[in-house]
N, C-alpha and C positions, 0 to 999 in steps of 0.2 A: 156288499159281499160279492155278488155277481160281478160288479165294475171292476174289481178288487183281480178276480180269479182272470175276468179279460183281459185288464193288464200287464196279468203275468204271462198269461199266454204269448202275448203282442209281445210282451219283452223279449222270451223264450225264440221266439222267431226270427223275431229284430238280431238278437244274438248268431242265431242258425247261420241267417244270409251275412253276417260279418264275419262267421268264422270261416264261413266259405270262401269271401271274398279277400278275406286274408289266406287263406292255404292254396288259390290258387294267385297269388300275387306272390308265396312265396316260392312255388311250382315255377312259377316264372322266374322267380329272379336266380334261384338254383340252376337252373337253364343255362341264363346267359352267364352266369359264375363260370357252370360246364364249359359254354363254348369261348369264353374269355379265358381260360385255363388251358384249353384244348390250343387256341392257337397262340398262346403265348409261351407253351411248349415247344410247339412248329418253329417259331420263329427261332427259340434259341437251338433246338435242335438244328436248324439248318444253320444259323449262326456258327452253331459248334463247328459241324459238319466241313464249313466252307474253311474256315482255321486248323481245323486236323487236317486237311488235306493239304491248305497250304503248308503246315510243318511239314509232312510228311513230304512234298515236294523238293520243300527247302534241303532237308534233311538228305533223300537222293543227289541232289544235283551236290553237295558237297561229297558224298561218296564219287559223286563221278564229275567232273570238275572242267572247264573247258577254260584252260590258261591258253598265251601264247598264241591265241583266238589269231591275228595277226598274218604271222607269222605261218602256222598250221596251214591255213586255207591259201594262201601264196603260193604252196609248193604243193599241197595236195590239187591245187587246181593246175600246178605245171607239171605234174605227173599223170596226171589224169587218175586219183586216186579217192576212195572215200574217205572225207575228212574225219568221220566218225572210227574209222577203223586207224587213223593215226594216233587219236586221243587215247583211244583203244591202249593202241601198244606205246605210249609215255605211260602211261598210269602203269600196266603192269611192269614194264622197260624200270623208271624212276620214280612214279607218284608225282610225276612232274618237278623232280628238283634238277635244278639243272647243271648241280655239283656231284651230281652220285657216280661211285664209282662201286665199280663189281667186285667179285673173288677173282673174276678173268678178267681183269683190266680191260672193263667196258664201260667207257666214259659218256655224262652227259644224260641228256632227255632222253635218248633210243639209244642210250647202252652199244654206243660202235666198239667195236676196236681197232686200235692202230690201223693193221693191215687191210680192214675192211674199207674203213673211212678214204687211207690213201689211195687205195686202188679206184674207189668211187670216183674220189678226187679229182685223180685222174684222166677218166674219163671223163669227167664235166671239165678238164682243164680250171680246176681252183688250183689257188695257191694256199696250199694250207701248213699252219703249225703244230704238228702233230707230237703229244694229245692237248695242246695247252688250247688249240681253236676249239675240239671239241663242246668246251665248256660255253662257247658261246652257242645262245640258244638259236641263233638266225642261222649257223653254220652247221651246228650237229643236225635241224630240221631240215635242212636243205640235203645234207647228204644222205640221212635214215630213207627220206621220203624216196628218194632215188632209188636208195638199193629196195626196199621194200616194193617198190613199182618194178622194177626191173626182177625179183623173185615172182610176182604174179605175172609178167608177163614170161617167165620162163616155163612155169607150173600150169600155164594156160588159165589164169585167174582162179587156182585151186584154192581161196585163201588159209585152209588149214595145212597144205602143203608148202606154202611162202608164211607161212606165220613157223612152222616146224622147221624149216631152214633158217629164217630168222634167228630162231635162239638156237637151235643143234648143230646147225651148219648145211651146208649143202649139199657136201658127199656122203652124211649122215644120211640124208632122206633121198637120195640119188642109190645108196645101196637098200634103205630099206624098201624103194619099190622093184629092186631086183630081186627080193627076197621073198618068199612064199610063205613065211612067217607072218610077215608084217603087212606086204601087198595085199590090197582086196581081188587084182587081177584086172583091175578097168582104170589103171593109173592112179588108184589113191590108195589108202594107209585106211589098214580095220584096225591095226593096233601099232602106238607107237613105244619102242622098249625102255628109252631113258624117261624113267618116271619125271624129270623137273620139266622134260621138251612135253610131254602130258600133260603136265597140271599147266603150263606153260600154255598151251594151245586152247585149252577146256578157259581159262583165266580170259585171254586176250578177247575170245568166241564171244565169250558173256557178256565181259565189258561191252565189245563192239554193239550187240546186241542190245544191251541196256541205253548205251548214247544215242542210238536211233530210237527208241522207244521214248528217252526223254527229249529228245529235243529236237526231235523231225517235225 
């Protein structure tokens, strides 16, 4: 009987130390579940991470688009102009088509007109077919980038002041900094009146600003 009651006891213990040694083996293995869990989350979280951002990259650069790559930097580097602030104004100018034509018969990539383009022309000695050469895109960049450098070098490199002549005209922003309305009093513009030469300015600013942000 005595033998009987010891080896229940012995079993009862024998039991003790294996339930211990199973609840700290399952202690463990919960553990590395945890940390198997923990960085198999990381990894796809950074997986996600690195693909959202590349769409979302993707996704800007087709809002703001660098065609004509070419082309662009040829005459922005013979202007001596930023190439960023050309891309700038096609995108707002045509979205880069280079068939677009205005309500004011402003042909091409940078939206010339007749008179502008010829006068440019002019000046660079081209020979040009006006508006049918506008459409090509080697010739409309050649002459936007001229006049557009030639407005900054008039405006002392204001480029909200050569960007606001650009689309309103010249004697447009030549009277608004005569004007006490419009002039800030130190040569630039606190407000400009024809709302489209506004949202016109505010547009081309941003873009400019977004193409150097992406791709500098």
């Amino acid at each position: 009987m005595r033998t009987s009651n010891r080896m229940r006891r012995n079993s009862r213990k024998a039991n003790r130390r294996n339930c211990a040694g199973c609840s700290v083996f399952t202690l463990i293995s919960i553990a590395l579940l945890a940390v198997l869990v923990v960085l198999l989350l990381r990894g796809c979280t950074n997986s996600f991470s690195r693909s959202w951002h590349g769409f979302n990259e993707s996704i800007t650069k087709q809002q703001y688009p660098i065609k004509y790559q070419h082309i662009v930097e040829k005459y922005s580097k013979k202007y001596d102009l930023d190439k960023y602030l050309v891309y700038a104004v096609i995108k707002s100018e045509s979205k880069f088509d280079q068939y677009a034509v205005s309500h004011a018969n402003a042909y091409g990539l940078m939206q010339l007109q007749s008179d502008t383009a010829a006068d440019c022309a002019r000046k660079l000695k081209m020979d040009v077919e006006l508006p049918d050469d506008l459409y090509e895109p080697d010739i409309n960049i050649h002459l936007g980038t001229y006049y557009l450098s030639w407005l900054l070098e008039k405006y002392d490199d204001d480029i909200v002041l050569a960007i606001a002549a650009y689309n309103g005209g010249i004697g447009n922003v030549d009277n608004w900094l005569s004007d006490s309305r419009y002039s800030d009093g130190r040569g630039g513009l606190k407000n400009i009146p024809f709302a489209e030469t506004a949202n016109y300015v505010t547009g081309v600013t941003a873009s400019y600003e977004k193409y150097k942000e992406i791709y500098k």
